[in-house]
Rosetta silent file (secondary structure, phi, psi, omega in degrees, C-alpha in Angstrom):
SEQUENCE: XXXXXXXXXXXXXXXXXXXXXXXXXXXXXXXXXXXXXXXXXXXXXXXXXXXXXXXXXXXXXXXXXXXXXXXXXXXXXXXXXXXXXXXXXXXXXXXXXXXXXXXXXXXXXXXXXXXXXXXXXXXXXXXXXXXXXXXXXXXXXXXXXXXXXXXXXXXXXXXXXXXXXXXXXXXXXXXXXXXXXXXXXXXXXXXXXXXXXXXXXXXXXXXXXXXXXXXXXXXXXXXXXXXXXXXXXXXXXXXXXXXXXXXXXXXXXXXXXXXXXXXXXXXXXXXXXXXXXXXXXXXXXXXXXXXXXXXXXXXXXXXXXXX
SCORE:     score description
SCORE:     0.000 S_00000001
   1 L     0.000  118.382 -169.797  -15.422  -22.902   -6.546 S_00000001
   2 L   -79.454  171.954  172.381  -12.169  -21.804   -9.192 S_00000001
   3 L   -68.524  -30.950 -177.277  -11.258  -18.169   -8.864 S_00000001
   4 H   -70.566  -66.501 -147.452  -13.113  -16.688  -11.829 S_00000001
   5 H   -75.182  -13.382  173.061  -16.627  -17.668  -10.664 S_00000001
   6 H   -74.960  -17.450 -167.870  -15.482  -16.372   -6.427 S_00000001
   7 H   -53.305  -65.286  166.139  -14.291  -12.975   -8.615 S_00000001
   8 H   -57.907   -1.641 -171.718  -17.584  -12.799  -10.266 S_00000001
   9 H  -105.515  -42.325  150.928  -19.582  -13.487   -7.537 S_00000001
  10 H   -42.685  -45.316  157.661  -17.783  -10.715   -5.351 S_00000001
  11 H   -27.082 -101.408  147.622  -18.278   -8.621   -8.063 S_00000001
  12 H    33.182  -80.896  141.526  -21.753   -8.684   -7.613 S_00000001
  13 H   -64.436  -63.181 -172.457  -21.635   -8.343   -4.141 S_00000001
  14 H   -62.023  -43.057 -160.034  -19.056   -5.939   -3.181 S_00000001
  15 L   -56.244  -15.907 -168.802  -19.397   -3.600   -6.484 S_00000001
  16 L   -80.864  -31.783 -169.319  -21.920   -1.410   -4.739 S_00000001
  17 L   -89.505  -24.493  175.370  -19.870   -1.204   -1.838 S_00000001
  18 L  -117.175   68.343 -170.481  -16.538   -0.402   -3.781 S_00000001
  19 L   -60.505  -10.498 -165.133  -17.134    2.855   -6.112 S_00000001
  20 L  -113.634    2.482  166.090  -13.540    3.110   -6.832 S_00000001
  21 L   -33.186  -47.628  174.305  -12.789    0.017   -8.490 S_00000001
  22 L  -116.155   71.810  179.787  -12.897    1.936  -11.729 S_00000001
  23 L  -117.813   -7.377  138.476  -12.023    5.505  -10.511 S_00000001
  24 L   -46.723  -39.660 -172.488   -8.868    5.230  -11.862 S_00000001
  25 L   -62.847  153.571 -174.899   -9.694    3.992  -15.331 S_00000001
  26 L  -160.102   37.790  173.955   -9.316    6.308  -17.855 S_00000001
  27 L  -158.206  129.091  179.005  -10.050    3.891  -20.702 S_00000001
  28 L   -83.908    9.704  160.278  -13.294    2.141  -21.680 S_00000001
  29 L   -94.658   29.955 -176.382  -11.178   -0.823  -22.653 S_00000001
  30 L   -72.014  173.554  179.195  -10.058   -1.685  -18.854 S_00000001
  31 L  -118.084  126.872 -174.279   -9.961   -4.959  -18.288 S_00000001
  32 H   -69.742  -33.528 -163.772  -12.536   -5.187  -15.514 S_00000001
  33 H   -75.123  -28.710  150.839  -11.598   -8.534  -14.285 S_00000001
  34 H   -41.900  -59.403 -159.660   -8.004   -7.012  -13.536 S_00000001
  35 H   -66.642  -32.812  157.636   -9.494   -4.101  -12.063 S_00000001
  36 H   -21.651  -81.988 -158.497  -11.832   -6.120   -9.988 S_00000001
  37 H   -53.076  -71.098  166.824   -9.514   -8.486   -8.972 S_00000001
  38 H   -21.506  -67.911 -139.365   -7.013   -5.718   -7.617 S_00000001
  39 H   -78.096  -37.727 -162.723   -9.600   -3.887   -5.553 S_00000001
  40 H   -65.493  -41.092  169.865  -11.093   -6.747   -3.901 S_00000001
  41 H   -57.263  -44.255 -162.932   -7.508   -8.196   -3.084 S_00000001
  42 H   -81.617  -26.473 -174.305   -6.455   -4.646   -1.510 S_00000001
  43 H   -59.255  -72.612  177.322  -10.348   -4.532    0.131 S_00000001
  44 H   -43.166  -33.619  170.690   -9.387   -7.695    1.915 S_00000001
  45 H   -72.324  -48.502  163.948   -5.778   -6.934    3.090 S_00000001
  46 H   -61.656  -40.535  171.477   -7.673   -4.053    4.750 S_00000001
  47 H   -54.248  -58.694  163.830  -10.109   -5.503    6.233 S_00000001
  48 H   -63.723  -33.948  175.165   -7.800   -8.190    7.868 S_00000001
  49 H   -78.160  -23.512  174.025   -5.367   -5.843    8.758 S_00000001
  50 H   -52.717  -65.267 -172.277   -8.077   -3.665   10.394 S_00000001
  51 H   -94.629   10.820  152.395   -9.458   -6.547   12.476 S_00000001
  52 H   -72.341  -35.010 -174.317   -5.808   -8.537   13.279 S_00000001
  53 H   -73.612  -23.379  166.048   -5.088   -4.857   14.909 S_00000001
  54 L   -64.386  -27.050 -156.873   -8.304   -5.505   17.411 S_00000001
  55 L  -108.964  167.083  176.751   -6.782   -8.618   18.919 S_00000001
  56 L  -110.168  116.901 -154.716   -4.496   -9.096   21.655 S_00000001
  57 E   -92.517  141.899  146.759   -1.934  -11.349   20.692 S_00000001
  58 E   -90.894  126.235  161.507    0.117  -13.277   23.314 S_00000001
  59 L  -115.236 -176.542 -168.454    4.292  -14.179   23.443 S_00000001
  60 L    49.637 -136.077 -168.140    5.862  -15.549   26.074 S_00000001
  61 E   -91.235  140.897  162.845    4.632  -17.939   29.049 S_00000001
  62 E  -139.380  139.151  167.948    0.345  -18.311   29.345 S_00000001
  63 E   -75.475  137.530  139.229   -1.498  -19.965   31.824 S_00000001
  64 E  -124.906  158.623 -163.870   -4.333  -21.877   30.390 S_00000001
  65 L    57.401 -150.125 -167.996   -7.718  -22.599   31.642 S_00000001
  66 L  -104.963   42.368 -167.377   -7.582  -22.397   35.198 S_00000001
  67 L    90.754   12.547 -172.816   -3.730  -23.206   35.757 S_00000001
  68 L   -80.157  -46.999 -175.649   -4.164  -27.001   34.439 S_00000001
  69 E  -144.710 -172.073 -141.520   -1.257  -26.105   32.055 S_00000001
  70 E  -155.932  128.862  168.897    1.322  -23.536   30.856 S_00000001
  71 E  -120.868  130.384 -164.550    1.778  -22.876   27.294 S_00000001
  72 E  -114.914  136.667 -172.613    5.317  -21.147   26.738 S_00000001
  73 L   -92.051  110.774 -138.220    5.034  -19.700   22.996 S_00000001
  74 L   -53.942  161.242  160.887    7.102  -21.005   20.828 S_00000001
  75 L   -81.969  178.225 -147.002    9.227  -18.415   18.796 S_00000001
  76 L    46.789   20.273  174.528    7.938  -17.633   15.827 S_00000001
  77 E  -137.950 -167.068 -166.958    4.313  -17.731   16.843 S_00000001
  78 E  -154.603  164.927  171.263    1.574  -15.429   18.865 S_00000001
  79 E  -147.072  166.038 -163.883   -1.432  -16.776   20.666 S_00000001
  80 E  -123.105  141.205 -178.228   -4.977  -15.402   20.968 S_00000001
  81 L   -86.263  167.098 -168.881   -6.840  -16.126   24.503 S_00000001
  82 H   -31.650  -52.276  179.078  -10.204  -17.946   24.945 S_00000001
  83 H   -58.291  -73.648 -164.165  -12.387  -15.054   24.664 S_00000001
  84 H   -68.495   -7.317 -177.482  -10.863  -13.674   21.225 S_00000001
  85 H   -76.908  -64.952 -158.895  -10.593  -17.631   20.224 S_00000001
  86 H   -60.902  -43.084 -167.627  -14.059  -18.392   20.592 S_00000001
  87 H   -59.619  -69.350  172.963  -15.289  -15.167   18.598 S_00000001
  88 H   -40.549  -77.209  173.096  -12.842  -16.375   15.677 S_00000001
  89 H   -84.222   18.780  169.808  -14.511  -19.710   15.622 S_00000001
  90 H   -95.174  -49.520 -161.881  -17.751  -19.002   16.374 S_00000001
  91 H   -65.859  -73.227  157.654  -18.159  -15.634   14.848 S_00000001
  92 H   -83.254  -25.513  163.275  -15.938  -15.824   11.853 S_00000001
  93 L  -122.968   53.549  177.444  -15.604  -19.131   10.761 S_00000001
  94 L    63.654  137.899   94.812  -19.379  -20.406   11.925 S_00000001
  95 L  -117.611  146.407 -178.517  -18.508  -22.880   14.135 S_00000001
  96 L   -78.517  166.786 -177.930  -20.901  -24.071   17.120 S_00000001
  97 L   -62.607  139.023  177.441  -20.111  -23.237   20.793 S_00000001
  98 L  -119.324  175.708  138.232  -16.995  -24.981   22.407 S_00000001
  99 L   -89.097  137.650  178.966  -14.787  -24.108   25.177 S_00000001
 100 L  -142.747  148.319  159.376  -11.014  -23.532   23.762 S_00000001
 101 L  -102.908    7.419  158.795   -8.374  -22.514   25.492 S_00000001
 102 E   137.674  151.487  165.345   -7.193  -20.091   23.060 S_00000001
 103 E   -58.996  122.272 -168.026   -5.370  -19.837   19.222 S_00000001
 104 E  -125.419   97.241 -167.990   -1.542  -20.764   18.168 S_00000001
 105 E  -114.558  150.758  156.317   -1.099  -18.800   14.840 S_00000001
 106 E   -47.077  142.330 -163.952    2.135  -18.563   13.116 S_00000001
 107 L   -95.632  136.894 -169.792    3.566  -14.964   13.358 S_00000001
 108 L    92.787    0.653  164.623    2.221  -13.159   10.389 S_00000001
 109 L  -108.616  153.617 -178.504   -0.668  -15.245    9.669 S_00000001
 110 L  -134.046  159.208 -164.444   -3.784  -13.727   10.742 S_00000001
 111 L   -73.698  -19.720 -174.667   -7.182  -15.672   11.367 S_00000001
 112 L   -94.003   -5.542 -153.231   -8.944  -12.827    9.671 S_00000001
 113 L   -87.741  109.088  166.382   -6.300  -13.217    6.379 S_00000001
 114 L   -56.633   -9.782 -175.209   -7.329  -15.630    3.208 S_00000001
 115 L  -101.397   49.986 -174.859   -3.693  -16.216    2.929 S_00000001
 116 L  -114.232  139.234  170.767   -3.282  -17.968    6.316 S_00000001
 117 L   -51.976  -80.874 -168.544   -1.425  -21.669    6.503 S_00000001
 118 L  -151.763 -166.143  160.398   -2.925  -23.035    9.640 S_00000001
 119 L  -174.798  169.862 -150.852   -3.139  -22.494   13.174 S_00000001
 120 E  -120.590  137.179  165.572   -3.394  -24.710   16.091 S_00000001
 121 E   -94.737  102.896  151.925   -7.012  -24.899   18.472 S_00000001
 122 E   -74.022  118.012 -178.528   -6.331  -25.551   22.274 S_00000001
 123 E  -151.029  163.355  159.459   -8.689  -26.976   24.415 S_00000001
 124 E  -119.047 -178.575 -177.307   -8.802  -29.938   27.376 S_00000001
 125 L  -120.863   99.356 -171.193  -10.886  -32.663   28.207 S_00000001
 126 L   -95.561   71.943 -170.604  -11.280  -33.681   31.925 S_00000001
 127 L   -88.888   -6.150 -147.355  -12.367  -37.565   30.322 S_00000001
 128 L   134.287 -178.706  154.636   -9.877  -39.085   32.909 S_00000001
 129 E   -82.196  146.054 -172.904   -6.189  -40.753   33.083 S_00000001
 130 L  -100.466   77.399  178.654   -5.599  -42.156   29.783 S_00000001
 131 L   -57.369  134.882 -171.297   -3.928  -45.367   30.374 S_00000001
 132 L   -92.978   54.932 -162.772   -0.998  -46.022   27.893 S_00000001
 133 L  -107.915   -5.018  176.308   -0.556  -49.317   28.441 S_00000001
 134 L  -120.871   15.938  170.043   -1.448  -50.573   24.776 S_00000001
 135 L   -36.283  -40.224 -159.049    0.179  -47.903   22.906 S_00000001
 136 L  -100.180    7.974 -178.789    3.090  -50.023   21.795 S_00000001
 137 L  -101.988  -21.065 -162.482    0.341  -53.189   20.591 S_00000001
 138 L   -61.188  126.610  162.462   -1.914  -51.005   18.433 S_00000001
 139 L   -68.506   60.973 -158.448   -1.982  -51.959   14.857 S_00000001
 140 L   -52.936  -18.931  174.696   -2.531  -48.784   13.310 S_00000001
 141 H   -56.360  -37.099 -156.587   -3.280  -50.247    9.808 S_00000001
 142 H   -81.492  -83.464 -138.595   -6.279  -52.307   11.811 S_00000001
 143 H   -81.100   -3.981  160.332   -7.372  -49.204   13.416 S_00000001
 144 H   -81.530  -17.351  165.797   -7.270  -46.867   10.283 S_00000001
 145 H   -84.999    2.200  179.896   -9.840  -49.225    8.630 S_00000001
 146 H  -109.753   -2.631  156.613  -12.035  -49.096   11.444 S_00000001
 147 H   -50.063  -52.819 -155.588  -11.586  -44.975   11.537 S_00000001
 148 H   -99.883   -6.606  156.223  -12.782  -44.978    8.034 S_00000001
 149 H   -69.533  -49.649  152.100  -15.544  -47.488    8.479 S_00000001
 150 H   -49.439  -30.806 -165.278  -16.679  -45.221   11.330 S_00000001
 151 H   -70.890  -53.320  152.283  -16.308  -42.406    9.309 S_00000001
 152 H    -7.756  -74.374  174.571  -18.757  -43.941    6.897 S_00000001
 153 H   -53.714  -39.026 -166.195  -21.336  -45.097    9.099 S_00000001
 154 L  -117.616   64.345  171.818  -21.738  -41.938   10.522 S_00000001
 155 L   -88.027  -61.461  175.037  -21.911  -39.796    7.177 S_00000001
 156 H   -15.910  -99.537  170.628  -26.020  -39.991    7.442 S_00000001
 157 H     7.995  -67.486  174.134  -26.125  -38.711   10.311 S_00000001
 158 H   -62.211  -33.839 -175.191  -23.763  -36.035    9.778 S_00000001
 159 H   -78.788  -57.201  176.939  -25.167  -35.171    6.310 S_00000001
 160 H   -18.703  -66.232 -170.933  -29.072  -34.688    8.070 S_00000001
 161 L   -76.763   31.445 -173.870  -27.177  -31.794   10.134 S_00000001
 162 L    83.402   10.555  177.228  -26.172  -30.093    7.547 S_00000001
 163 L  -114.918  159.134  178.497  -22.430  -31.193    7.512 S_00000001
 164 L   -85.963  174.542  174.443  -20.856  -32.566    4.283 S_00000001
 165 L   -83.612  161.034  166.244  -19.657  -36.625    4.413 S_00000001
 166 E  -145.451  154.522 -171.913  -16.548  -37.446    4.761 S_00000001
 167 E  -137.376  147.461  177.770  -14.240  -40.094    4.498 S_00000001
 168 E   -79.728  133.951 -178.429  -10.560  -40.495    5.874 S_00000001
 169 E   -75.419  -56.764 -141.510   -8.051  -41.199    2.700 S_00000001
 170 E   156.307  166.774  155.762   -5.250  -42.456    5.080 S_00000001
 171 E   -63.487   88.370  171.462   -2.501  -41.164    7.217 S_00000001
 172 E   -80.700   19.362  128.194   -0.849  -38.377    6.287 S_00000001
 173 E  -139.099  117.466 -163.327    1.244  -38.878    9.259 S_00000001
 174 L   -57.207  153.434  154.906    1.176  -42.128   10.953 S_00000001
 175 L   -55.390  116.061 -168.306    0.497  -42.095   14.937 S_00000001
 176 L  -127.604  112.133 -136.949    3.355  -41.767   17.014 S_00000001
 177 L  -136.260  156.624 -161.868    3.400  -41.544   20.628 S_00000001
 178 L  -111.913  115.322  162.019    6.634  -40.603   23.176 S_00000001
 179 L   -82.238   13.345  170.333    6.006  -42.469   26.523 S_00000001
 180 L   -99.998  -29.789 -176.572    8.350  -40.332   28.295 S_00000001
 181 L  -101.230    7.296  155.625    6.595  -36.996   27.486 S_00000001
 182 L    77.531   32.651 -170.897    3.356  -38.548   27.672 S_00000001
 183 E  -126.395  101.141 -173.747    2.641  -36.849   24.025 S_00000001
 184 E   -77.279  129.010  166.076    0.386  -38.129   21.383 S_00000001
 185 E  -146.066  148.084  150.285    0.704  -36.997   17.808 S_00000001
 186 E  -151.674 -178.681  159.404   -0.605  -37.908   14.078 S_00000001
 187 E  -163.017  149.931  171.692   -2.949  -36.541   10.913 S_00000001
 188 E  -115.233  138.368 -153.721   -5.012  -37.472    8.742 S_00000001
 189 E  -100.360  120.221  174.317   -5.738  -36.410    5.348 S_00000001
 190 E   -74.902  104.520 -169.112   -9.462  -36.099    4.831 S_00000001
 191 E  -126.853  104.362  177.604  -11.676  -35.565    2.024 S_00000001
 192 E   -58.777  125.411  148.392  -15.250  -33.554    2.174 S_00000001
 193 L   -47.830  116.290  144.565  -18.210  -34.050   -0.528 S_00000001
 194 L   110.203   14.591 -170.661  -18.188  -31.725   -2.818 S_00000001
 195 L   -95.020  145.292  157.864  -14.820  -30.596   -1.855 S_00000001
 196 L   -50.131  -65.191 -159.584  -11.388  -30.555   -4.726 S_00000001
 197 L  -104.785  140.463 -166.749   -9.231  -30.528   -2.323 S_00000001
 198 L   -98.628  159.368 -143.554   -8.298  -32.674    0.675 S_00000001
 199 E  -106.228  154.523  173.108   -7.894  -31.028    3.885 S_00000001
 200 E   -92.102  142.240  160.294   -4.726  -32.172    6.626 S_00000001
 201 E  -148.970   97.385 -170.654   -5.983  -32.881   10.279 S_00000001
 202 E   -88.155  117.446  162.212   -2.890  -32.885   12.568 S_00000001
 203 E  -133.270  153.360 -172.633   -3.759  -33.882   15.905 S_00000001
 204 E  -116.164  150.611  151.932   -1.478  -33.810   19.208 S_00000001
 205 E  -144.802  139.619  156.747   -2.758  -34.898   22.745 S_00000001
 206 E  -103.809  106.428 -171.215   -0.834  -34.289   25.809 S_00000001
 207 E   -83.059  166.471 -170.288   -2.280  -36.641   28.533 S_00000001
 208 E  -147.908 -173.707  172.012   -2.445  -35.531   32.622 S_00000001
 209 L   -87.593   -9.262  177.504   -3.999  -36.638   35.283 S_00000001
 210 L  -126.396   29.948 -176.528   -7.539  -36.086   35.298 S_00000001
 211 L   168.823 -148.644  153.624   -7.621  -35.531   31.117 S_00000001
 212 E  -160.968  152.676  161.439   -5.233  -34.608   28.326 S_00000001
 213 E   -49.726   94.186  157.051   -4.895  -31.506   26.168 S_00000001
 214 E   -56.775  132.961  177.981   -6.133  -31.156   22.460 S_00000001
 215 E  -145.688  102.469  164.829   -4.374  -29.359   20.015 S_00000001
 216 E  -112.878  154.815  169.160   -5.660  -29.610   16.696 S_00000001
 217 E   -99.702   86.202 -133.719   -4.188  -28.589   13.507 S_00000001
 218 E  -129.749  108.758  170.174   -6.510  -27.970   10.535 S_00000001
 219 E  -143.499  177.056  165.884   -4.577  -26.506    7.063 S_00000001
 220 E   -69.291  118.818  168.484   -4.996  -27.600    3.138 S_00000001
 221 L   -36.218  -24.540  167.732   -2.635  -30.640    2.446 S_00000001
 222 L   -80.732   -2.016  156.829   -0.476  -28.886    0.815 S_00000001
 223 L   -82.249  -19.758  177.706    0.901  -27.020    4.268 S_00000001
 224 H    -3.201  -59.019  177.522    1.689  -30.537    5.309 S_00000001
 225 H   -55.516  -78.672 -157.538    5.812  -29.688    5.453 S_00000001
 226 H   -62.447  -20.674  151.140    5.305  -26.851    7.121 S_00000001
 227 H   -54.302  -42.755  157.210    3.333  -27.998    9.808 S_00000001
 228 H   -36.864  -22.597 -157.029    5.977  -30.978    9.771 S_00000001
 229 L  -104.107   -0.423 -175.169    8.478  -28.479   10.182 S_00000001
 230 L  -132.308   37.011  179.071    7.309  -26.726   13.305 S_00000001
 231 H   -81.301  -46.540 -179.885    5.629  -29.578   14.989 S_00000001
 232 H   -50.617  -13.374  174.295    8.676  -29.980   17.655 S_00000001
 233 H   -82.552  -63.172  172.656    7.757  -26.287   18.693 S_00000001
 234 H   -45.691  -44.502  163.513    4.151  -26.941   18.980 S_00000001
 235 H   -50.775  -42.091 -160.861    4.762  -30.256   21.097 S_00000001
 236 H   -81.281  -51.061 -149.080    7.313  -28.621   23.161 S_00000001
 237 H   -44.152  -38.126 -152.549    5.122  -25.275   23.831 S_00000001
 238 E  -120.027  133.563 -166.240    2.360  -26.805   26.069 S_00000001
 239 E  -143.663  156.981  165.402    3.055  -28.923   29.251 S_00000001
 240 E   -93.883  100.441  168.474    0.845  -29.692   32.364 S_00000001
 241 L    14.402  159.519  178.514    1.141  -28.175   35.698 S_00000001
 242 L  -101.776  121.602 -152.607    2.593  -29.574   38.650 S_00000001
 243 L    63.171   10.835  167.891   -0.518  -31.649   39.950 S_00000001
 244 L  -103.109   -6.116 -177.427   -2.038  -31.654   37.125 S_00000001
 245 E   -77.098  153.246  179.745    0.536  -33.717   35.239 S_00000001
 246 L   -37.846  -47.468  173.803    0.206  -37.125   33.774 S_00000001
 247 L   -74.495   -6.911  160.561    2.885  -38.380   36.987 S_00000001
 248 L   -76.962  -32.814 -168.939    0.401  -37.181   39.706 S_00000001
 249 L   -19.787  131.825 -166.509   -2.348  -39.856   38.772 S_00000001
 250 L  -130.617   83.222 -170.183   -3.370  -41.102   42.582 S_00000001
 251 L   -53.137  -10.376 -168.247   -5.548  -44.367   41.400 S_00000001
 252 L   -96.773    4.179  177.824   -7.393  -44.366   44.915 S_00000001
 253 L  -128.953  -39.581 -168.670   -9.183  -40.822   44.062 S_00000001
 254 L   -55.467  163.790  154.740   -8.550  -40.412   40.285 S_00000001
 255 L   -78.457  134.925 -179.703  -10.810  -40.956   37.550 S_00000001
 256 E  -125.743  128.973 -146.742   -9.747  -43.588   34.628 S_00000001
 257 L   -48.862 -165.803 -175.184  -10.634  -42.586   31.096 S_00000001
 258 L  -132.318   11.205  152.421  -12.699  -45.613   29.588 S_00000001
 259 L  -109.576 -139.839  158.530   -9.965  -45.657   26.709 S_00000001
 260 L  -150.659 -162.520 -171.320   -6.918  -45.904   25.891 S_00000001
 261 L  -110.814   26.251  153.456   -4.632  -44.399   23.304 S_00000001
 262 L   -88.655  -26.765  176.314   -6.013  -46.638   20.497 S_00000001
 263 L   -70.897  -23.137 -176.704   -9.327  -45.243   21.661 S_00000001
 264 L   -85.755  -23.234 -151.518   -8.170  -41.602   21.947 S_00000001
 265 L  -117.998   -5.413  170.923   -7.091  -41.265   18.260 S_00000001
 266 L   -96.991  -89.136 -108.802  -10.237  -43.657   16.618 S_00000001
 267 L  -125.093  -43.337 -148.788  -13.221  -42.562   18.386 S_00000001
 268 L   -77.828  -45.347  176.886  -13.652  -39.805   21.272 S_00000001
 269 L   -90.252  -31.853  171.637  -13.250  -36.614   19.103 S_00000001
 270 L   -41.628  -44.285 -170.904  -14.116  -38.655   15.804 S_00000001
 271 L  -117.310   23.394  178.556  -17.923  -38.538   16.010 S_00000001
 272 L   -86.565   98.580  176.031  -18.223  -35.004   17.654 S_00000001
 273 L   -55.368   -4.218  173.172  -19.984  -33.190   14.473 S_00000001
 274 L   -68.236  -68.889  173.682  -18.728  -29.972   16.289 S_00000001
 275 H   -25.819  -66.321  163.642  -15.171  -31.009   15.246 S_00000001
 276 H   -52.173  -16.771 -171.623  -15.962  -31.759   11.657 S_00000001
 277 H   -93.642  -33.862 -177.560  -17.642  -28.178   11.262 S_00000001
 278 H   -61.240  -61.529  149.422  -14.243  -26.907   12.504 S_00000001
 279 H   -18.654  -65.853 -169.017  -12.446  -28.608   10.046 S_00000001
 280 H   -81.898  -15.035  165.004  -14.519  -27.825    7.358 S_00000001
 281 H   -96.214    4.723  172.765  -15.012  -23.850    8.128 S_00000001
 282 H   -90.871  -64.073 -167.168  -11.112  -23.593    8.556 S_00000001
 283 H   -74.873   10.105  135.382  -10.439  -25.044    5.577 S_00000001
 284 H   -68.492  -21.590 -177.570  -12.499  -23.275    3.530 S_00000001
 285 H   -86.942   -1.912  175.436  -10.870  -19.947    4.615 S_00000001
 286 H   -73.197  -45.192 -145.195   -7.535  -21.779    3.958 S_00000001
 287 L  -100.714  -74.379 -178.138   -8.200  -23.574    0.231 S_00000001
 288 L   -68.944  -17.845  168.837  -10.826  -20.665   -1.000 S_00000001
 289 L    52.401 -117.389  152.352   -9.815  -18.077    0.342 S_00000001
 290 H   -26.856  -32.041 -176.466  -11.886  -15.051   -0.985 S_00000001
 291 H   -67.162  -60.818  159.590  -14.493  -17.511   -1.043 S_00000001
 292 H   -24.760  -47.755  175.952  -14.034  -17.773    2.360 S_00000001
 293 H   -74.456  -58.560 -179.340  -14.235  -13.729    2.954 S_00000001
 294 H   -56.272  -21.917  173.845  -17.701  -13.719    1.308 S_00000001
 295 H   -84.675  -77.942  175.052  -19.410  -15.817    3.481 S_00000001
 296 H    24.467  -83.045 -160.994  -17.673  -13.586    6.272 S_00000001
 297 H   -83.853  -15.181 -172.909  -18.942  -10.586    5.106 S_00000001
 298 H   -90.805  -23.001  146.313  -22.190  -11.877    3.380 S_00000001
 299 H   -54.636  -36.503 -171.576  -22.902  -12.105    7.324 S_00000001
 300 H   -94.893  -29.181  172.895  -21.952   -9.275    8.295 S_00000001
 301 H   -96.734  -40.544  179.076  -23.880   -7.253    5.536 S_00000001
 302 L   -94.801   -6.437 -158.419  -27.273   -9.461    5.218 S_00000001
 303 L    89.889    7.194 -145.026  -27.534  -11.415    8.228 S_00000001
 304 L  -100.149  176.637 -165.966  -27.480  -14.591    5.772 S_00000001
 305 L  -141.164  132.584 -136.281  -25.478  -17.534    7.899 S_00000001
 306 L  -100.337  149.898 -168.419  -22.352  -18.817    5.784 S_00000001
 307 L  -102.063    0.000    0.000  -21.906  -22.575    4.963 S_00000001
């Protein structure tokens, strides 16, 4: 959807709702699509600044979850806890229920804002110990054609519930994984039906002992640098507990995942259609932006439920 046809279509909506678009004018030559265009831009900067002033932002050190790890917040960023996390992706950008352990926004982007880059989704996984033992054999070439062969297969599937297909393009950053800090990271650039533009999906795992951390990153390819440039912050911020870490693993009580970490980054999050709707309702409020505010709000005034 270009900008002229979200303008006019706000128009539409919104004009009833905005009396003062033309209360200024004082010429029957304005040019409406200017005037429009203005109010709707300043309508939205209130409205986001209104409801970024509701949340309670976190700096410094946070427990997450129930003391399995310690997120210390990086500077330049704020974090939002479970409770105000889920309501942002459930509420505002549709998404079905998850457990998260809370939001990593840049400081000055706000979740309610059409201008926002990205922001990072926390959550764990109690799947197991992840053994790393074939991290350094993995072909990644081999296992990006069988990503996008999966990806394929399970388009049906995906399209029946209402999600669009999708297919992975490639690596926008190959998988790379540190065996000392026990810290997985890559993304992949992604491209939706009916979509222009293809979306980045940066993902980190930090493995423990009974599971590893998720942190995904969902922006428009074009933040690509700038997620590049603040991934060592995001890596460093979140660590695992002391008996909860990756170096407690006790093999005669623990549980051991039924993957590995060629298995972690093809398949286990890969066919969760929960995932893909996350993807695809952040990056519409990233790439469309207003477009993005009208399904918002065309909730919030009819009741209608926003694709």
């Amino acid at each position: 959807m270009n900008s002229v046809k979200i303008t006019a279509v706000m128009a539409i909506i919104f004009l009833p709702f905005c009396p003062q678009v033309f209360a200024n004018s004082d010429s029957t030559e304005t040019d409406t699509s200017t005037a429009i265009n203005f109010s709707f831009e300043d309508f939205f900067k209130h409205y986001a600044d209104s409801m970024d002033a509701t949340m309670h932002y976190e700096t410094g050190t946070v427990s997450l979850g129930n003391g399995e790890a310690t997120l210390i917040v990086p500077p330049g960023f704020r974090f939002l806890g479970p409770e105000e996390a889920r309501h942002i992706l459930e509420e505002e950008w549709g998404n079905p229920p998850s457990e998260t352990f809370g939001l990593l926004f840049p400081t000055g982007q706000s979740p309610f804002s059409p201008t926002m880059t990205y922001a990072v989704e926390i959550s764990y996984d109690e799947d197991g110990y992840v053994e790393d033992d074939d991290a350094q054999d993995i072909d990644y070439d081999d296992l990006l054609e069988e990503m996008q062969e999966s990806a394929r297969e399970q388009n049906p599937q995906r399209i029946a519930q209402g999600y669009p297909g999708i297919e992975i393009v490639g690596w926008a950053s190959p998988p790379f994984y540190d065996s000392e800090t026990k810290k997985l990271h890559w993304a992949k650039e992604l491209h939706f039906d009916s979509v222009e533009n293809n979306t980045l999906n940066y993902n980190i795992r930090v493995l423990g002992r009974h599971g590893y951390l998720t942190m995904n990153v969902i922006a428009d390819m074009e933040n690509l640098p700038a997620v590049q440039t603040d991934i060592d912050k995001i890596l460093g911020s979140v660590n695992f507990n002391e008996g909860y870490a990756y170096k407690d693993f006790d093999s005669s009580i623990d549980k051991v995942a039924a993957f590995g970490i060629g298995g972690l980054i093809a398949g286990k999050v890969l066919a969760k259609a929960g995932f893909f709707a996350i993807i695809l309702k952040f990056w519409k409020i990233i790439a469309i932006a207003v477009g993005g505010f009208f399904v918002s709000m065309r909730k919030r005034l009819f009741g209608g439920r926003g694709e």
